[in-house]
N, C-alpha and C positions, 0 to 999 in steps of 0.2 A: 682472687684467682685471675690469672692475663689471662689474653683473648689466646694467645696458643693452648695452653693447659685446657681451653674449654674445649678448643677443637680436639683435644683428643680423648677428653672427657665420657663419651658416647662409646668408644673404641673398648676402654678400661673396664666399662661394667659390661658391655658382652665378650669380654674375654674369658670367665669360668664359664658363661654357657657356652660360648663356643669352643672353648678344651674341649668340655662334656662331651660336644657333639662328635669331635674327633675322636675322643677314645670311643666313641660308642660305633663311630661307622668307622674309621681307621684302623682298629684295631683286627677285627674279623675280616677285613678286606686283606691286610699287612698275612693274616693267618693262614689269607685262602691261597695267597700268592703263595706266601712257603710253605705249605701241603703240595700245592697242584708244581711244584718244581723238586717233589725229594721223591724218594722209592719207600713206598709206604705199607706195612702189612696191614689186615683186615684189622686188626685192632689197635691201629693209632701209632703204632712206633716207629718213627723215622727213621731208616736203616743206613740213607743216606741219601747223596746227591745224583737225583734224574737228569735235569736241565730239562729240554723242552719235549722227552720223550711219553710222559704221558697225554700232550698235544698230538705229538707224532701219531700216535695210536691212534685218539680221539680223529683224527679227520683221514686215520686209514680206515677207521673202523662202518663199514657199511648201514650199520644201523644206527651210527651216530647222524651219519650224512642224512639216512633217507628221515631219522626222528627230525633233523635241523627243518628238513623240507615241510615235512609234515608241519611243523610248530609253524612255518609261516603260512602255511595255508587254512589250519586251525583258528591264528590269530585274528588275517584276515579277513575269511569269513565268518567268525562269529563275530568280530565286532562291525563288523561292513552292514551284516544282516542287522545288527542291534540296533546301531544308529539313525538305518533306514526303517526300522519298525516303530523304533522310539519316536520318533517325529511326528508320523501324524496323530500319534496315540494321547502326545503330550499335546500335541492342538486343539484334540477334541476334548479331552479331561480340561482342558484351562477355560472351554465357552463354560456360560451359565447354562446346566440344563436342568430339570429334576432328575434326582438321584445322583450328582455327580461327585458328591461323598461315597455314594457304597463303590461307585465305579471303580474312582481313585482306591478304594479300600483294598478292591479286588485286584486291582492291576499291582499293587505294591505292595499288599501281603509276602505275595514269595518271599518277598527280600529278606524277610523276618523267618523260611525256614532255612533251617541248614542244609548248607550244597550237598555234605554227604547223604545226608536222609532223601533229598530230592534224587539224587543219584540212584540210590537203593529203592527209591517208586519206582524210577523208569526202568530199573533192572528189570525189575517183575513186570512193566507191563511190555516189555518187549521181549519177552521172554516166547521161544516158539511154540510152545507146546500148549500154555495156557492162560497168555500174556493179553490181557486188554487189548493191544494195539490189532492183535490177529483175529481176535472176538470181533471186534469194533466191526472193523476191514471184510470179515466172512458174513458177520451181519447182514451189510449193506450191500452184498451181492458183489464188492470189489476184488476177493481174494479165491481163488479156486482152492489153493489149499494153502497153511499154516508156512509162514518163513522165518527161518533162523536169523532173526534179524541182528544180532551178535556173535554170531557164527563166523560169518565175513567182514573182512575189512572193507570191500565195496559198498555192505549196509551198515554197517558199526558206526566208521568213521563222520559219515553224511548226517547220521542218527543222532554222536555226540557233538557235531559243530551244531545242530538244532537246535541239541536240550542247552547247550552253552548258549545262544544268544537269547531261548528263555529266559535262562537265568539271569539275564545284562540287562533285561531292559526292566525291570522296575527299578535300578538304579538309575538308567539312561535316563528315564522319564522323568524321576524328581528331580537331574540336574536340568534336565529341558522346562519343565514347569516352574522352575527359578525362572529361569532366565524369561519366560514370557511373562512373570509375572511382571517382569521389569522396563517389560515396552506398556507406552500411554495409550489407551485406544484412543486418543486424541488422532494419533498417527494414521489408525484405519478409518475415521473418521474422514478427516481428509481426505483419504485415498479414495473412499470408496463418493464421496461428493465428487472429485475428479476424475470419476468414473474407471478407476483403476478396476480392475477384472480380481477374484479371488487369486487367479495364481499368479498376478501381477503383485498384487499386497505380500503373497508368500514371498516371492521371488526381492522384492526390493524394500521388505521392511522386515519380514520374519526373518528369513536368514541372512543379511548383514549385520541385524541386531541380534542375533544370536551366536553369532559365529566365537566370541569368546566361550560361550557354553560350550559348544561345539567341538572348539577345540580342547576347553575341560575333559570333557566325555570322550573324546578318543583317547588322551595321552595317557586317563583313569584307565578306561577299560583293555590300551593295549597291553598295559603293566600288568593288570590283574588279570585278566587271559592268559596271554603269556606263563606266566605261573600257574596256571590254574592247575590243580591236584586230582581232586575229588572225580570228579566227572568219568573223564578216561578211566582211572584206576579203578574206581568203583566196576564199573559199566566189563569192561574186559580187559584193565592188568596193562594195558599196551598189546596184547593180544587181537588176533589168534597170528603169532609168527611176527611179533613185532610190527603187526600192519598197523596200529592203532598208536604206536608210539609217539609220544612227544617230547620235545627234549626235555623237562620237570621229571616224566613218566622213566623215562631211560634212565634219567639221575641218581632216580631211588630206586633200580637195580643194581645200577654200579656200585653204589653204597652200602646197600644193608642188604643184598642177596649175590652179589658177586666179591665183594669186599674188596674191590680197587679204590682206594679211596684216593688216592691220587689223581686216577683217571678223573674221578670224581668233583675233586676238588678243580683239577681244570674243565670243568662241563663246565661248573656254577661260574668259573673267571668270565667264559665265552658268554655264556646268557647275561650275564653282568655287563662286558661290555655291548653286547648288542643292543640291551634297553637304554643304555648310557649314551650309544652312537646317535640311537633312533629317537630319543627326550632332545637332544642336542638340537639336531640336522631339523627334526618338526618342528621344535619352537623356533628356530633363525628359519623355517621355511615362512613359518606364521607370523611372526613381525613385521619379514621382508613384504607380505602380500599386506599388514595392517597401515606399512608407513607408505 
């Protein structure tokens, strides 16, 4: 074999897995396009050609705009709040202390139940009439009387970006207790002989040396947020009056209780490219700040 034939040697044998890869994300992408561009009944049959009118709709359509807003403020702060909890949680679980096995147990168990089952606790305990949360609250002298904490979207909303960054941070953590595992305490050693201060060690050796974890766990949990199903649906449906919507939650009205499936099909384009814009623009933000 010449030296060209080798060079392209490499190319040859990930060519069937890289087919593979194509018809598998290609093809459903190719399908969504020509759905989300034809006039489509509730059950599948192409009637004919839309062009960009189920768009049209989609960004005249009020509850699509205000679910868009909503999904950025959902995503925001529950992974904003996860990231900020997950940090000092994964600094304390990573020292030596006794019992830091059941700790860690405790902190990442969640992970192992299911969203929707965690979803269907917190139904019940925020339930107003005989929910945990208002026992708890009237107990301790906090609550005069019992509140519809799912009633309203002013409580609902606040409630579900909560239980949502619950749920993120026993993942957040075991990506942040990677990463510390991965500094020397040779480092803090050092620092703290040089008389470096604790949030001086924070500041110039934990988070520059973590900052690839860092950016692991946001680009993880905006993808999986963003999607997230369970939570809102469970919890109030995108209710009460569409105040709880998010774009996911709207999607699968349009789909299997309104039977636009067109419409539908350009929702999932739009969210599609939004996590595609925002994977892009983060990673060349994150480079541009690494080199």
């Amino acid at each position: 074999m010449n030296r060209r034939s080798s060079q392209f040697l490499p190319y040859l044998l990930l060519a069937p897995s890289l087919a593979l890869i194509a018809l598998i994300f290609g093809y459903p992408i190719f399908d969504l396009v020509r759905t989300s561009l034809a006039d489509i009944n509730r059950f599948g049959r192409i009637l004919g050609f839309a062009g960009l009118d189920n768009f049209a709709f989609l960004f005249g359509d009020p509850v699509f705009v205000g679910a868009l807003i909503r999904t950025g403020i959902w995503t925001g702060g529950v992974v904003g709040g996860t990231l900020l909890l997950s940090m000092p949680l994964a600094i304390i679980l990573s020292d030596d202390f006794h019992g830091r096995v059941v700790a860690r147990t405790v902190i990442l168990l969640p992970w192992a139940i299911s969203l929707t089952m965690t979803a269907i606790v917190w139904r019940w305990a925020l339930n107003g009439q005989y929910g945990m949360l208002n026992a708890t609250l009237s107990s301790l002298g906090l609550l005069a009387g019992p509140i519809e904490w799912l009633a309203s979207a002013r409580t609902a909303f606040p409630m579900e970006i909560g239980i949502g960054i619950l749920v993120s941070i026993p993942f957040t953590v075991s990506i942040f207790l990677g990463g510390l595992a991965s500094i020397s305490p040779t480092l803090y050693e050092a620092a703290r002989i040089d008389g470096a201060s604790p949030w001086g060690q924070f500041r110039f050796i934990t988070v520059p040396l973590l900052a690839p974890f860092i950016t692991l766990a946001t680009l993880l949990n905006v993808i999986y947020v963003f999607n997230s199903f369970p939570i809102i649906w469970v919890l109030t449906k995108g209710g009460p009056a569409n105040g709880t919507d998010i774009l996911v939650t709207y999607l699968y009205k349009l789909a299997f209780e309104f039977g636009d499936l067109g419409a539908a099909a350009a929702m999932s384009l739009v969210m599609f490219v939004i996590l595609l814009a925002f994977s892009v623009l983060y990673a060349r933000a994150v480079s541009r700040s690494a080199s």
